[in-house]
C-alpha positions in Angstrom: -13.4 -31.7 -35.9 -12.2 -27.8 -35.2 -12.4 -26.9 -31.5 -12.0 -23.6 -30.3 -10.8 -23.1 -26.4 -11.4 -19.9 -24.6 -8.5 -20.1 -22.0 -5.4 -21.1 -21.4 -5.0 -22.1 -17.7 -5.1 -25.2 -16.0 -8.2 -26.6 -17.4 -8.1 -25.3 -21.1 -4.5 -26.1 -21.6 -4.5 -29.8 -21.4 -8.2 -30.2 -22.6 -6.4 -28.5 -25.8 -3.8 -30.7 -25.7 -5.6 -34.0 -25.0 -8.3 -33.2 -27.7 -5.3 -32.1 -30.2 -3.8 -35.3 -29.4 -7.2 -37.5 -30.2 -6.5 -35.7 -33.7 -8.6 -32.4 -33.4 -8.0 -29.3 -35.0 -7.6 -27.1 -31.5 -6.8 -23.3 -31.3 -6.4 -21.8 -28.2 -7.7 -18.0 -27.6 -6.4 -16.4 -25.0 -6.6 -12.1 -24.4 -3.4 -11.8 -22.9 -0.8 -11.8 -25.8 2.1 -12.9 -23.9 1.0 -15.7 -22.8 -0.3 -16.8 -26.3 3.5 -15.5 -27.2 5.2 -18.2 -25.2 3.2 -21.2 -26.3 3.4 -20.2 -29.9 7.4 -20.5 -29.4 6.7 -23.8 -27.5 6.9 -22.9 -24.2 4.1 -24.0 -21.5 2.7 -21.3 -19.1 1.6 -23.9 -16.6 3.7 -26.9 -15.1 1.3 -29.8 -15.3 2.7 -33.9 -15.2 3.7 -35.3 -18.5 2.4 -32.1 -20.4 5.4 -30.9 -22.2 5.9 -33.9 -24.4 2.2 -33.9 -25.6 2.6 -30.1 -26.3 5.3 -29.9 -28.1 4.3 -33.3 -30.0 0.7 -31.5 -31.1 2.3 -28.1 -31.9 5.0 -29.5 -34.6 1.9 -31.5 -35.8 0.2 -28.5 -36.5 -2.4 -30.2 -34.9 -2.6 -27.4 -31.6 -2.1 -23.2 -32.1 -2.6 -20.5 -30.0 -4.0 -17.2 -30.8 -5.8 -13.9 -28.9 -7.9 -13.6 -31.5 -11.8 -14.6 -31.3 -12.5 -15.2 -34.6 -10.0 -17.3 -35.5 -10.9 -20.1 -32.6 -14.5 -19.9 -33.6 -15.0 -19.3 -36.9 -15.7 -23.0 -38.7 -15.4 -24.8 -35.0 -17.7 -27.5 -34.6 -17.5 -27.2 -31.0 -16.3 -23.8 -28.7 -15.6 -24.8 -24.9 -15.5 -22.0 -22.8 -12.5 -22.6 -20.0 -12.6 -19.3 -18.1 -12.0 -18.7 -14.8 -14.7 -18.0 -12.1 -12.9 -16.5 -9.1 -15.1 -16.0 -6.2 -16.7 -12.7 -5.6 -14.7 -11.2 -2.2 -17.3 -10.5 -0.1 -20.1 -13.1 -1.8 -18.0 -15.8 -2.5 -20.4 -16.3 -5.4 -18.9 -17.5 -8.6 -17.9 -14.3 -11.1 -18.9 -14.7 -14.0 -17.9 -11.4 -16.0 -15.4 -13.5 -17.7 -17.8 -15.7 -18.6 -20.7 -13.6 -20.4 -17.9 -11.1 -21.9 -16.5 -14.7 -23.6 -19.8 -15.3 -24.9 -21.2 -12.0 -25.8 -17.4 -12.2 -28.2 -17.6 -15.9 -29.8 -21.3 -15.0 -30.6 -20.2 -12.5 -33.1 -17.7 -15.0 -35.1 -20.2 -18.2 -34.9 -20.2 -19.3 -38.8 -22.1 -22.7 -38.7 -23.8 -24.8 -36.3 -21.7 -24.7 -33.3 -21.8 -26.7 -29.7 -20.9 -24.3 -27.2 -19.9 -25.9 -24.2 -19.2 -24.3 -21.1 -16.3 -26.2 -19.7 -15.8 -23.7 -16.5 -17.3 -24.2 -13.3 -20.6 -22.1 -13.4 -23.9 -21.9 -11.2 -27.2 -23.3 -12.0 -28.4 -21.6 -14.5 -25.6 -20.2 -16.4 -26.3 -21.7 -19.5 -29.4 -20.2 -20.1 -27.8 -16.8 -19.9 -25.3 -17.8 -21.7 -27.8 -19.1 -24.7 -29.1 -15.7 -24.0 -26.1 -13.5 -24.5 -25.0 -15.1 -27.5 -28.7 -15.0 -29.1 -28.8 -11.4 -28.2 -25.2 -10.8 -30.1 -26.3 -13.1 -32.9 -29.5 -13.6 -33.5 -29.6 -15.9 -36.5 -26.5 -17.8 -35.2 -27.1 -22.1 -35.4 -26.0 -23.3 -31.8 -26.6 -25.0 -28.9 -25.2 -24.2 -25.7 -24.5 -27.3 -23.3 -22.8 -27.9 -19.6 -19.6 -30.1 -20.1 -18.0 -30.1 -16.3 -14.4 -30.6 -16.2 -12.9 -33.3 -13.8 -9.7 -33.0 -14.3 -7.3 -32.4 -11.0 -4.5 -30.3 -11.0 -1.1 -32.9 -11.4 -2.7 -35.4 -12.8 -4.8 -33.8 -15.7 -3.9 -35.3 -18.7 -4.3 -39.1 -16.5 -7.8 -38.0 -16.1 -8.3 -36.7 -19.6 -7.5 -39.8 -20.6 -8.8 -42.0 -18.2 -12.0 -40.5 -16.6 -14.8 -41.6 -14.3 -17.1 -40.1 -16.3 -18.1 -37.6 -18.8 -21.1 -35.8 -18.5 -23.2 -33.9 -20.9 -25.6 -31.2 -20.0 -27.9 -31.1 -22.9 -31.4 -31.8 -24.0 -30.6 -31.0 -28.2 -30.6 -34.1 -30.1 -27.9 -32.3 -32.2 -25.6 -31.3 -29.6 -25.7 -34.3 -28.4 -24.3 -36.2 -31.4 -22.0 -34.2 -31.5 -20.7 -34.7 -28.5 -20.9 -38.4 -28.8 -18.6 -37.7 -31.7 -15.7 -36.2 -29.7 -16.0 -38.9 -26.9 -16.1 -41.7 -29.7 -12.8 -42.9 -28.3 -13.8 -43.3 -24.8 -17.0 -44.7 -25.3 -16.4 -48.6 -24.5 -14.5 -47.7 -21.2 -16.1 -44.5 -19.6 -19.7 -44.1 -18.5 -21.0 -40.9 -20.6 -24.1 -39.3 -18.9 -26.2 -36.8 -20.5 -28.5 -35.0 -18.0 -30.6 -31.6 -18.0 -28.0 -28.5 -18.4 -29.0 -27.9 -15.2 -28.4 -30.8 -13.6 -24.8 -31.0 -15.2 -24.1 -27.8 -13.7 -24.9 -29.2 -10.3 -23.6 -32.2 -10.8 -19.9 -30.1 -10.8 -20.3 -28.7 -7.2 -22.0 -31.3 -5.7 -19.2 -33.9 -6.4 -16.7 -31.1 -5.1 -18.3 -30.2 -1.9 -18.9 -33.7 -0.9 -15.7 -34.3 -1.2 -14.5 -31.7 0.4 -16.5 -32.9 3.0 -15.1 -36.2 3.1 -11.2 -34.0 3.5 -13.1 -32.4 6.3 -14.2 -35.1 8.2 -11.3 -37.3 8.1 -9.1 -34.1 9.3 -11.8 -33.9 12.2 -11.7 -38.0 12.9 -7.1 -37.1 13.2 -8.0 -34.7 15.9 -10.0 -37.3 17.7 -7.4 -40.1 17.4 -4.5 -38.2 18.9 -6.9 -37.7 21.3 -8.1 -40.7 21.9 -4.5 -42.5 21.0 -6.0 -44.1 18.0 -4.1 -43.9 14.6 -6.1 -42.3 11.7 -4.2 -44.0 9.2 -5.1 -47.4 10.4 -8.9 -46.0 10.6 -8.7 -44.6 7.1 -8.0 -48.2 5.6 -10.7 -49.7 8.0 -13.1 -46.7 6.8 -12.2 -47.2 3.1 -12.8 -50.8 2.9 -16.4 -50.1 3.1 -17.3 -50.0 -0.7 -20.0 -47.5 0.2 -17.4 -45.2 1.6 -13.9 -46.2 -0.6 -10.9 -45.2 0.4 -10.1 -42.1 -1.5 -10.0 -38.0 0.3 -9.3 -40.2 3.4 -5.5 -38.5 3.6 -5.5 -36.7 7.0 -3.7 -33.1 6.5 -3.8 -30.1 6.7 -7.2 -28.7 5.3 -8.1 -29.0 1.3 -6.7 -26.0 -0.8 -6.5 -25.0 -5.0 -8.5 -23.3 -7.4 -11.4 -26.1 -7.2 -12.6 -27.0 -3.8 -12.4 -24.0 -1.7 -13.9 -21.9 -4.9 -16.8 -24.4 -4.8 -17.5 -24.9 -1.6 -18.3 -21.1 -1.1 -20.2 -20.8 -4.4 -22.4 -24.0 -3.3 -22.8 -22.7 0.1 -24.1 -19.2 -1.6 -26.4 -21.0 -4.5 -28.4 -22.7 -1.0 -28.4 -19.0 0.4 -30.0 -18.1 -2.7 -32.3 -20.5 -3.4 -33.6 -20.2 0.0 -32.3 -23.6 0.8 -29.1 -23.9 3.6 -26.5 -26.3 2.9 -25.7 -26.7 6.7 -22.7 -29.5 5.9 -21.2 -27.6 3.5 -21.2 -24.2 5.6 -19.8 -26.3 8.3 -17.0 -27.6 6.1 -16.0 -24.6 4.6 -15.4 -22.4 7.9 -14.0 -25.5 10.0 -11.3 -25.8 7.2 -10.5 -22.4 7.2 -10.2 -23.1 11.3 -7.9 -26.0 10.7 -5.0 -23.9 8.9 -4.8 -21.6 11.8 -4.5 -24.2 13.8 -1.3 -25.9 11.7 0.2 -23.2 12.2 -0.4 -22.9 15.8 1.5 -26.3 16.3 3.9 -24.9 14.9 4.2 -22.1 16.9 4.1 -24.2 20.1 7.1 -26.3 18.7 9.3 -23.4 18.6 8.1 -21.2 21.3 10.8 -22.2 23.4 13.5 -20.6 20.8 14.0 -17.0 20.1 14.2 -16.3 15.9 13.5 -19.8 15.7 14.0 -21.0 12.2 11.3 -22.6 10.2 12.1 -24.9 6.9 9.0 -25.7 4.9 8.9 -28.3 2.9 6.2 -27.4 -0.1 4.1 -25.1 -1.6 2.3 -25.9 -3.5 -1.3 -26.8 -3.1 -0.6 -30.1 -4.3 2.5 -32.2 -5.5 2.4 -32.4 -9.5 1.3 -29.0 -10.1 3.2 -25.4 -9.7 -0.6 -24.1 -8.6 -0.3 -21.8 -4.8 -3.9 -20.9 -5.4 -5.1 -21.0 -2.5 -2.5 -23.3 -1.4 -2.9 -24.5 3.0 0.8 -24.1 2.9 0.5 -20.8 1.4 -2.1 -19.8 4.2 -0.5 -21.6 6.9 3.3 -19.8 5.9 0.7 -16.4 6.0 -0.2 -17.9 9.3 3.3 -18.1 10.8 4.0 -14.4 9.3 2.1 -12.7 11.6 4.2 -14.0 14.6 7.5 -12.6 12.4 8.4 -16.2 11.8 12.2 -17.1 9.7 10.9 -19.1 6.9 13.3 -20.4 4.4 11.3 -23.1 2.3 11.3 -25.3 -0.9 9.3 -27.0 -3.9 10.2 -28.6 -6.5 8.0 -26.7 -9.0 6.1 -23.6 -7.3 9.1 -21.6 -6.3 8.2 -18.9 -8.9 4.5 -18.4 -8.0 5.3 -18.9 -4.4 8.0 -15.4 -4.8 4.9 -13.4 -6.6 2.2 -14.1 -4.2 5.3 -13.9 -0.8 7.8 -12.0 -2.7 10.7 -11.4 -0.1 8.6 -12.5 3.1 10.4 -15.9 3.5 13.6 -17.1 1.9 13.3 -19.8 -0.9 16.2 -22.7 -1.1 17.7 -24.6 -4.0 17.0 -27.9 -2.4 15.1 -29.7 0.0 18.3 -30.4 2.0 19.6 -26.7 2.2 16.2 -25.5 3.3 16.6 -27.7 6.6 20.4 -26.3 7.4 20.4 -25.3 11.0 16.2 -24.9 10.6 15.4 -25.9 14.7 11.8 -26.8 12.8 10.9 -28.7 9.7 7.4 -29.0 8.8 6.2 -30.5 5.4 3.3 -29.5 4.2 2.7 -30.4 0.5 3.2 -34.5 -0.6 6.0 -34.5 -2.9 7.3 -37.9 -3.8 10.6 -36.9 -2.9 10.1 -35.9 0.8 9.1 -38.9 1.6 12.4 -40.2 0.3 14.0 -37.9 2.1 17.7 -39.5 4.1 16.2 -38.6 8.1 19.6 -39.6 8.6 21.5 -36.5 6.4 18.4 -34.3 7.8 19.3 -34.8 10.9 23.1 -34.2 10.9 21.9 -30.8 9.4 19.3 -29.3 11.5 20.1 -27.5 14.8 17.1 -29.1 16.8 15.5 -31.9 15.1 11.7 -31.1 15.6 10.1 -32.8 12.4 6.5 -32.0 11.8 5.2 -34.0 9.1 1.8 -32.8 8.3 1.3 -35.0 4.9 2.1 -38.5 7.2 4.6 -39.1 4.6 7.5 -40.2 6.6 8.8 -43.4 8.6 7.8 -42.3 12.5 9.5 -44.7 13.9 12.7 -44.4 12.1 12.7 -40.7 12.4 11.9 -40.5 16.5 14.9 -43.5 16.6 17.1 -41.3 14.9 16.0 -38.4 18.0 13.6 -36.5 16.4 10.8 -35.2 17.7 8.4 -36.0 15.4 4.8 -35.4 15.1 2.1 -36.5 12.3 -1.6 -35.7 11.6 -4.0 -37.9 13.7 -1.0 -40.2 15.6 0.8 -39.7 18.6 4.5 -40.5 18.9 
């Protein structure tokens, strides 16, 4: 089939690249030309795990090309999926949708034959029928459908979950789109539950799954707080919790707060759709601003660790939202370095892949190293903050020959306690004492 994808980020990239590689005909339309630029000459605009090689193997294949203009990624497509962003409004936190309804009112005019357009982008209820409406308006004697197709797919581990979902729903009610749709997902029919549900219950299914779990981050975070209270060890609680097959044991990783383009986004836009549909989504309102509370108060222990030392010197270990993805959107060690700024913290930090969207969104505000190990030289602090396999290899022994006082503040749990505080660091983790 020909599949035309409108966007180019996180989510449109490898949905191109994984349908390319089922062997699709995928072009990619983009609006901003330099971006469209660099993946025509084969190279990737985003960092995502094991992407490159599935790029660059489509690409030669002429199988996946990128383009800015409309008409050639919709005219003759069997399916269009719409992967826009929806930042949050600043002072709603509703979900904008300009990006949206101006990608619509576009394809509309370059739809040729009977055409599934899927919105692929996290939307509120109800966005498809504007959608529908939009492109009718535009087109009037176009032959589509216009169906919800949420995207599951976590930043780092995208093309795993293209792969390999949990699910794949289907927002539909048209007999026709949803053959064709059946079509595409052929391939991962024996092993993946496919769901096809009311448009707008697939556009609710997308937030609910996010806020609940953000919920779940939330509560475990809450349940830390309590057992260094209470001298109880919330890693040990986690595996008792996530025995319970009704609870399972994933989003029970104590830390510092959830972050990214997804959850925080979602949360807010779920917490508004209640507000608006006159009915309040108290757990989710309660989540959203307790988080929020939860990176200030990283950063105060920080503080407190150095507030003995005059232009103390902070390393930071990460930056990224995540580890396996170069994505500071909304990153809690992004907020939490913003934190420490205010108190004119030294910051001299390190990732292994979000160095350059760290330095447009901090610029000079901190200093960036070329290692893990240089970012520690002579820090009296180190706190980690984003769980890269590699700091959790990290030599405590090397680390702490180079660090002038050896406070270590490991706020992923990543680390050996016990063989750091033997080798005389202080050292603190999320929901355990030392």
């Amino acid at each position: 089939m020909k599949i035309g994808i409108i966007g180019t980020g996180y989510v449109g990239l490898p949905t191109g690249v994984g349908l390319a590689d089922l062997g699709h005909q995928v072009v990619c339309v983009d609006k901003i030309q330099a971006k469209i630029d660099s993946l025509n000459a084969g190279q990737l605009t985003i960092y995502e795990d094991g992407l490159a090689e599935m790029f660059e193997r489509n690409r030669t294949a002429g199988r996946l090309s990128f383009t800015c203009s409309m008409q050639q990624a919709v005219s003759g497509a069997d399916i269009v999926i719409i992967a826009v962003g929806t930042p949050p409004h600043p002072v709603t936190h509703e979900a904008d949708l300009q990006y949206i309804y101006a990608a619509a009112a576009e394809l509309a005019k370059h739809l040729t034959n009977y055409t599934v357009v899927a919105t692929k982008s996290t939307v509120p209820v109800g966005t498809g029928d504007k959608v529908e409406e939009i492109i009718r308006t535009h087109n009037p004697t176009a032959r589509f459908d216009v169906i919800s197709l949420p995207e599951f797919l976590r930043e780092g581990f995208a093309l795993h979950d293209f792969f390999h979902p949990d699910r794949i729903v289907i927002g539909t009610n048209s007999p026709q789109a949803a053959a064709v749709m059946q079509k595409l997902y052929k391939p991962f029919a024996d092993k993946t539950k496919i769901l096809q549900v009311s448009r707008r219950s697939s556009e609710t299914i997308k937030y609910a799954s996010n806020a609940f779990l953000a919920m779940k981050i939330h509560y475990i975070n809450e349940m830390a707080d309590f057992c260094e209270k209470a001298g109880a060890d919330v890693a040990e609680v986690a595996r008792g919790m996530g025995l319970d097959a009704r609870i399972g044991s994933r989003f029970l990783n104590a830390g510092i707060g959830f972050g990214g383009s997804c959850f925080p986004k979602d949360t807010m836009a779920m917490a508004y759709m209640g507000r608006q549909f006159k009915s309040p989504l108290e757990l989710i309102e309660t989540t959203i601003s307790g988080n929020a509370q939860r990176k200030i108060r990283m950063a105060e222990r920080v503080l407190v660790a150095v507030k003995d030392m005059p232009q103390a010197k902070i390393a930071v270990w990460g930056l990224a939202f995540k580890n396996g993805t170069d994505d500071c959107r909304q990153s809690p060690a992004m907020e939490i370095i913003n934190e420490l700024l205010k108190y004119q913290a030294h910051i001299t930090a390190y990732d292994p892949q979000a160095m350059d969207n760290a330095r447009m969104l901090l610029g000079d505000k901190i200093a960036y190293a070329p290692d893990m190990y240089t970012a520690a030289q002579n820090a009296d602090v180190l706190v980690i903050l984003t769980e890269w396999p590699q700091f959790a290899a990290a030599d405590l022994a090397k680390l702490a020959q180079q660090m002038k006082h050896k406070i270590l503040l490991d706020f992923r749990n990543m680390l050996d306690g016990s063989k750091a505080t033997d080798l005389g660091f202080n050292y603190q983790r999320i929901g355990k004492k030392y």
